[in-house]
N, C-alpha and C positions, 0 to 999 in steps of 0.2 A: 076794697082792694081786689085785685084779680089777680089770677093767678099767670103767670108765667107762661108760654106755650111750650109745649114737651119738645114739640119738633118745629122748623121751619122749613122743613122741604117740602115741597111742593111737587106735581106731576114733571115741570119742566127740571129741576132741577135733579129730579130722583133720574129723567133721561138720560143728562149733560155726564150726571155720575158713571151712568151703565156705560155710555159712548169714550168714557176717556180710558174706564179700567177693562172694556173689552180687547185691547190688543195684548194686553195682558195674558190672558186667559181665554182665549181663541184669536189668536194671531192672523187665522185667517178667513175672519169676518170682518165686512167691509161694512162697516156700521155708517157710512155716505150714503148709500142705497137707500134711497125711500120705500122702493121695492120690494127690499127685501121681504123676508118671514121676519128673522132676525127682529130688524129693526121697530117690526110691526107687534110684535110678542111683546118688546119690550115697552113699549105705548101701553098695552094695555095693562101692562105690573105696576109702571109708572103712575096712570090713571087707576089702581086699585089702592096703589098704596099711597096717592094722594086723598082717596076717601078716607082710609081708617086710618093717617096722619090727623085728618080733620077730628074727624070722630073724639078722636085721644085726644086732641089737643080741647075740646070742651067737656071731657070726664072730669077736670076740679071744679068745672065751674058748677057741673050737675050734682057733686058729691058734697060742694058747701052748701047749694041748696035741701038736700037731702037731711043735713045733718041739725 
């Protein structure tokens, strides 16, 4: 049996997240801009926190082997 995955977000989806709650929270950042800084910063929190989603998401599987 396997275990569960902790998360299912992904790089694209961790983006989609940032791009809808930034008007929120800086109203005037135009998260359209490819250009941006912005948008570019958030690529890459996106792509860090789809590695250590990964990561986490195979710690039960290394800790039933462990045990």
């Amino acid at each position: 049996m396997t275990a569960p995955p902790i998360s299912q977000m992904n790089s694209e989806t961790t983006l989609a997240e940032i791009k809808k709650k930034a008007p929120f929270y800086v109203p005037e950042w135009n998260t359209e801009d490819e250009r941006d800084l912005g948008v570019g910063l958030s690529r890459i929190f996106a792509n860090m926190t789809d590695t250590i989603t990964s990561r986490l998401n195979e710690a039960p599987q290394d800790r039933k082997s462990v045990v």
